[in-house]
Every structure is written in C-alpha cells, then in structure tokens.
C-alpha positions as CSV (number, residue, x, y, z in Angstrom):
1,X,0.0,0.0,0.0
2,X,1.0,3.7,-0.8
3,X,1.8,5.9,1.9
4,X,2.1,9.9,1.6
5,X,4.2,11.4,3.8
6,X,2.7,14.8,3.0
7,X,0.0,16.9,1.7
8,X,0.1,17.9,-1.7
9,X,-1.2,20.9,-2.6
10,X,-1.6,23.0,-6.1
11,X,1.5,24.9,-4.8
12,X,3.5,22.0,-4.6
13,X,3.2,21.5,-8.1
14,X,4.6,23.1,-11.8
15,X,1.7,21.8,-13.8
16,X,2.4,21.4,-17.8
17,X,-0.7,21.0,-20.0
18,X,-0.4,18.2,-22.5
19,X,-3.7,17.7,-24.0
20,X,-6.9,19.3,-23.6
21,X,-10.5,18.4,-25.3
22,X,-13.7,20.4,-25.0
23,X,-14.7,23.0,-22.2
24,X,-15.2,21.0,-19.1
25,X,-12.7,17.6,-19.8
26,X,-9.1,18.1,-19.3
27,X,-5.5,16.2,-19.0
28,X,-3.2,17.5,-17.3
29,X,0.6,16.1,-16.2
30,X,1.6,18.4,-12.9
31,X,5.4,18.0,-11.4
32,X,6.1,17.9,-7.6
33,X,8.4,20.9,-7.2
34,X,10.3,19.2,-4.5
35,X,10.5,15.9,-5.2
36,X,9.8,15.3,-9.1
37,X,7.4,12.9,-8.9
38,X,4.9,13.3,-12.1
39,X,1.3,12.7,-11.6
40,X,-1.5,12.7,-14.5
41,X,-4.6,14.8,-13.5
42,X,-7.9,14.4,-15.0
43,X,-10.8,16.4,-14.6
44,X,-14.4,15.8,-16.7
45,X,-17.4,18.3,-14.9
46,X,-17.1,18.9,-11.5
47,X,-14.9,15.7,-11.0
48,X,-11.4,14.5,-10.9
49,X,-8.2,12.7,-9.6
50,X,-4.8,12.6,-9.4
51,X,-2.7,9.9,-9.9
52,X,1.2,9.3,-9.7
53,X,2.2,8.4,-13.4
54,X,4.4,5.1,-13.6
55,X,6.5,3.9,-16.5
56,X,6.7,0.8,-18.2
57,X,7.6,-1.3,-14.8
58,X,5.3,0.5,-12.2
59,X,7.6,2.8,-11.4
60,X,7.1,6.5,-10.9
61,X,7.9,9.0,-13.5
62,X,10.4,11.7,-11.8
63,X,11.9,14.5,-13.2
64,X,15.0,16.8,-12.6
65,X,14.5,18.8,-9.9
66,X,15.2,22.5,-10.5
67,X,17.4,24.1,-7.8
C-alpha cells in the first residue's frame, strides 16, 4: 500500500498541459516541485483525480529537480 508522507497541494506542483478536449474535460501532467514525482490529472465536470504516473515497470515518473 502507498503511503504519503505529505499533503500535496496545487503549490506543490509546476503543472504542464499536455492535451486538452472540449470545455469541461481536461489532462493534465503536474510536477512535484520538491520531489519530481509526475502525476497525471484528470478532470471531466465537477470531478477529478490525481494519480502518480508510472512507466513501463510501475515505477514513478520523476523528473530533474530544479534548484
């Protein structure tokens, strides 16, 4: 089981659009600022979730952290 060992919050993250379709869906990859970690965002309506994103072998997707 995953366990978080803190809060994440829109501040945490630097969020890069990648795709976007219609007015209310969107997908969204956001960057933890201090660790790296990628996590895919989806929201359709008033709902949504976050997710870490995992390569090819489960693994999350981290990238360079910038000093």
């Amino acid at each position: 089981m995953l366990k978080f060992n803190k809060v994440l919050l829109a501040s945490d993250f630097d969020n890069t659009l990648v795709y976007t379709q219609g007015a209310l869906t969107t997908t969204e990859i956001w960057v933890d600022k201090e660790t790296g970690v990628n996590y895919l965002f989806h929201a359709d309506g008033n709902a949504g979730g976050l997710t870490p994103l995992l390569d090819k072998d489960g693994r999350p997707v981290i990238a360079p952290v910038k000093a």
